[in-house]
Structure formats: structure tokens, C-alpha cells
C-alpha positions in Angstrom: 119.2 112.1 125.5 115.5 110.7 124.8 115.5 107.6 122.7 113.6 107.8 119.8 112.1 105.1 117.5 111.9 106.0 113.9 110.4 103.7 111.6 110.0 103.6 107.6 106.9 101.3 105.7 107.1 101.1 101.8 105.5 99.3 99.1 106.3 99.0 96.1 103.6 100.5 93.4 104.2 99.7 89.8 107.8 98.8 90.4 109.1 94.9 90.6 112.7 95.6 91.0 115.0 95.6 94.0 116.0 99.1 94.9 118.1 100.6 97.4 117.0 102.4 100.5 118.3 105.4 102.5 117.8 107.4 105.3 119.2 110.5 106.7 118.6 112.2 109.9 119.3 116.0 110.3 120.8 115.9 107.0 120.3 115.5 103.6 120.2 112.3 101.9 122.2 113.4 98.5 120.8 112.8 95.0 121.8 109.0 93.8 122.7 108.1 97.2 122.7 104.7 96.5 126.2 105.3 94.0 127.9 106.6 96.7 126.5 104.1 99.5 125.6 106.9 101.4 122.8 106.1 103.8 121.7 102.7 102.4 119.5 101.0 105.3 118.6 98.6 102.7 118.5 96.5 98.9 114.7 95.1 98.4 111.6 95.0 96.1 108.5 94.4 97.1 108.5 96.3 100.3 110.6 98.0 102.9 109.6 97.9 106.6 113.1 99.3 108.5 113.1 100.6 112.5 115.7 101.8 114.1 116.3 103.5 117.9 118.1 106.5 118.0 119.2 108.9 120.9 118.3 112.4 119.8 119.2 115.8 121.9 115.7 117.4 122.7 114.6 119.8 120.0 113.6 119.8 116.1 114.8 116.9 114.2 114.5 116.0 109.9 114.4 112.6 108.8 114.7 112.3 105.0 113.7 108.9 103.1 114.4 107.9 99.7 115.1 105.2 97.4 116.1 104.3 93.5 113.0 103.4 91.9 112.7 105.1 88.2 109.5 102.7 87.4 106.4 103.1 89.5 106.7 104.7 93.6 106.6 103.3 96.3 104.1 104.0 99.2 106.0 105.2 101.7 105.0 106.5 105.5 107.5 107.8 108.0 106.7 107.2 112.2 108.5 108.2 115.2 107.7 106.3 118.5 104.4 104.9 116.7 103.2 107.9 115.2 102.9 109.0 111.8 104.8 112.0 110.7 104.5 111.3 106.9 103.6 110.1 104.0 104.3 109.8 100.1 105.0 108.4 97.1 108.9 108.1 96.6 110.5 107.7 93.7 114.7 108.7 92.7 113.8 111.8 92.0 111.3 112.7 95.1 112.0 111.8 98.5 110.2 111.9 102.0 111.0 114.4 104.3 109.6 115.2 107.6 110.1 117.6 111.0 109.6 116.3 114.4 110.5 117.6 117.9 112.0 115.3 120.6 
């Protein structure tokens, strides 16, 4: 299986809390993730800069980002293997989601 780095970038715009991260991967990151500790990567303010490498079966692939700000966004852009595949301003109530194909 090809190994695949996926990286997430965020700033926070208007928001000077911590918040918590997620990220999902062929699946849906659920509404209020964060209560249910489902997908957390991380708990910061400020910014987020998270990579990972994963090994992916060749084909299409979803990666869904989101996090718990209610105050602000955050300036978010999603890469895989250096290149960017998205980006947005993320809030609780809108997340990132991109396609890609390994």
C-alpha cells in the first residue's frame, strides 16, 4: 500500500480559545466530535499544524477536518504528500472535506 502523508495547517481567526481538533479519513468526523473523543488529533489555540503518514489502498480517499470553535474560524488548508487539496474557514458547525486519489 502507498504511504501517504496528509497534513492539516490552521490559524486561528477571531478565536483565542483552545479547541479541539479532529480528523477522519474515509469517514465522517461526527457533529461535536470532540464530546465523544472521536477523532481528536489535538487540544490548542492559536494554531494547529498536525502530519501524519498513512498507508492507503490505491484509489479515491476523503479526509474530513474539523474543530470546536463557536467564536471566530480558523484558516484551515488540507495537503497530501505536499500538495494542497483544500482550503477553508472551519468553524463547529462547518468542517473541511476533501477527495484525493492515491
Amino acid at each position: 500500500m502507498p504511504l501517504v502523508k496528509l497534513e492539516v495547517l490552521a490559524k486561528a481567526i477571531g478565536d483565542p480559545w483552545a479547541r479541539y481538533h479532529g480528523l477522519a479519513v474515509d469517514r465522517d468526523l461526527p457533529p461535536r466530535f470532540w464530546e465523544k473523543h472521536v477523532g481528536v488529533i489535538a487540544i490548542c489555540s492559536t494554531s494547529l499544524c498536525y502530519a501524519t503518514r498513512l498507508n492507503l489502498t490505491p484509489g479515491r480517499h476523503y479526509v474530513v477536518y474539523g474543530n470546536s470553535c463557536m467564536q471566530g474560524y480558523w484558516d484551515s488548508i488540507i495537503k497530501v504528500n505536499g500538495r494542497i487539496i483544500a482550503r477553508g474557514n472551519v468553524t463547529a458547525s462547518r468542517f473541511l472535506k476533501a477527495e484525493f486519489t492515491v
